[in-house]
N, C-alpha and C positions, 0 to 999 in steps of 0.2 A: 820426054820419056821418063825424066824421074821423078817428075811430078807426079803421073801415072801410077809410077811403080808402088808410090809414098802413099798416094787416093786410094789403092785397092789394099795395101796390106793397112792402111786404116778401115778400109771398110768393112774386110775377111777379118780382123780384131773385132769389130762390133758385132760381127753378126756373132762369131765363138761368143763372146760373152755373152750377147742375150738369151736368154731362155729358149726353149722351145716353144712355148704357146707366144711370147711375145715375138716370134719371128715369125709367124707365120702370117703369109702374106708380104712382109717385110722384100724375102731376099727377091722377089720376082719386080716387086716393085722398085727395088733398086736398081735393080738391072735396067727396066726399061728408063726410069729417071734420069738415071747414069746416064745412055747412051743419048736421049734426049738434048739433057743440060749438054754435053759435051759439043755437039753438033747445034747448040742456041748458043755459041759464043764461048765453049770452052769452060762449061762450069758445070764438069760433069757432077764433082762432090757435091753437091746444092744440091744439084738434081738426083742424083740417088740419095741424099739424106729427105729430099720431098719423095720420092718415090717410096719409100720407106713408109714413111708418117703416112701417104694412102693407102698403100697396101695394108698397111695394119689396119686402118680402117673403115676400109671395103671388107675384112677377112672379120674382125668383129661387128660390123653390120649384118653380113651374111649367117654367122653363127645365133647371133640374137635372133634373126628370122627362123632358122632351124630350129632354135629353140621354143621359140612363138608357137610355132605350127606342130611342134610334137605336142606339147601342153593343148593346145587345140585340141588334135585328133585324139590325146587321151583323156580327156574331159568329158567329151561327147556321150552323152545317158546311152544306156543298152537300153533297148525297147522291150518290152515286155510282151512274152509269147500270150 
């Protein structure tokens, strides 16, 4: 149990500190990490610090795309009447 208590007020520190562009993605993906590692053998901190490091980037993949595709659609020539 205090190993628990120790894992999440480290991991509720990490997230305060980091940024908000750099969190995003982050805490969702901790959370499932977390609960993952913990129930793979009790290593839930791994597992929310991996869960982290994908959600970040799945969350910057996904915005790169958004961004791909707006540059796209405003690129595209007006046709001329």
């Amino acid at each position: 149990m205090k190993r628990t208590l120790v894992g999440a007020a480290v991991a509720l520190a990490a997230l305060t500190a980091a940024g908000g562009a750099e969190a995003k993605g982050c805490i969702k993906g901790a959370i499932v990490g977390g609960i993952a590692g913990h129930y793979a053998g009790h290593h839930g901190l791994v597992g929310a610090a991996a869960g982290c490091a994908i959600g970040r980037h799945r969350a910057n993949a996904r915005a790169r795309q958004m961004d791909q595709q707006q540059m796209g659609s405003s690129a595209q020539p007006v046709s001329a009447r």
